[in-house]
N, C-alpha and C positions, 0 to 999 in steps of 0.2 A: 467491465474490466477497466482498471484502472493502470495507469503507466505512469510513475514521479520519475522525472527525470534530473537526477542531480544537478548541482551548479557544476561548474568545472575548474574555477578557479583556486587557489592553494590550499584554502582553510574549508576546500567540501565535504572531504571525508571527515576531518575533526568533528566538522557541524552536526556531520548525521550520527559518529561516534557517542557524541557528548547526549543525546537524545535515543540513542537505539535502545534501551531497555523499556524506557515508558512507550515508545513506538510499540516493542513485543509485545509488551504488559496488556498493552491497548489491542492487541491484538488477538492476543489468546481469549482477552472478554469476548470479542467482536467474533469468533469459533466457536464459543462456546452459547454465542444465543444464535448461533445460522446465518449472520451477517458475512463474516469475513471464509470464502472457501476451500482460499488456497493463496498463499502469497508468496515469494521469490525477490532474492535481491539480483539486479541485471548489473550482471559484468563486465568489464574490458577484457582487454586481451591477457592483461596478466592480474585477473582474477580480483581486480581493485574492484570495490561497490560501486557503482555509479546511477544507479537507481531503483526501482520496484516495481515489481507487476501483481496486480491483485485482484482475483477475482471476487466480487461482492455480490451481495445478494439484498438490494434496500429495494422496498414498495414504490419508492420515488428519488428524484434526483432530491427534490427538498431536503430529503433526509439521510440520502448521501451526503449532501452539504453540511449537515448540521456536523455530522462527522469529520469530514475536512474540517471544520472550524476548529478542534480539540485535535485532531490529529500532530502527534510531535511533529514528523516531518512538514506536513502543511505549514505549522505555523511555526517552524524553529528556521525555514528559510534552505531547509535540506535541498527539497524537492522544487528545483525552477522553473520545471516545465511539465504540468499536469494534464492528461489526455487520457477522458471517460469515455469508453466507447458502449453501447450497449452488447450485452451478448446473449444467446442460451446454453447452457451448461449440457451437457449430452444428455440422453436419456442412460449409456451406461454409466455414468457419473452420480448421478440425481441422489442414486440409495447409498451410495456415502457420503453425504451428510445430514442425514433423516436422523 
């Protein structure tokens, strides 16, 4: 599971604005080969974006990273504070995305 945590100063939301379609773009590939399982953008109180939660599905961190490397948000400077945790997906979860 992965968590981007926005930056918080004036021009945050612009950044991740200016970048959110190739983010999706990149994402919907990343659903459609079994990498990416489910993603969310994490809110504030008054429903501003302030960062993302995503659950992934890579063999290794190697190649989790190779992904961060091309990720918009990783490298447009969106996401300041990035925290990979390992997880397992339920077993009632699993058969949708087979």
């Amino acid at each position: 599971m992965l968590i981007g945590r926005d930056g918080t100063d004036e021009g945050a939301l612009d950044r991740r604005l200016a970048v959110r379609d190739a983010h999706i773009a990149l994402g919907d590939t990343l659903v459609a080969e079994g990498k990416m399982l489910f993603g969310t953008a994490l809110l504030d109180e008054n429903d501003k974006m302030i960062g993302s939660m995503l659950v992934l599905d890579y063999p290794s961190r190697a190649e989790l990273d190779q992904w961060l490397a091309v990720e918009p948000y990783a490298v447009s400077g969106v996401w300041e504070h990035i925290t990979v945790t390992p997880v397992r997906v339920g077993p009632s979860f699993v058969g949708l995305h087979k």
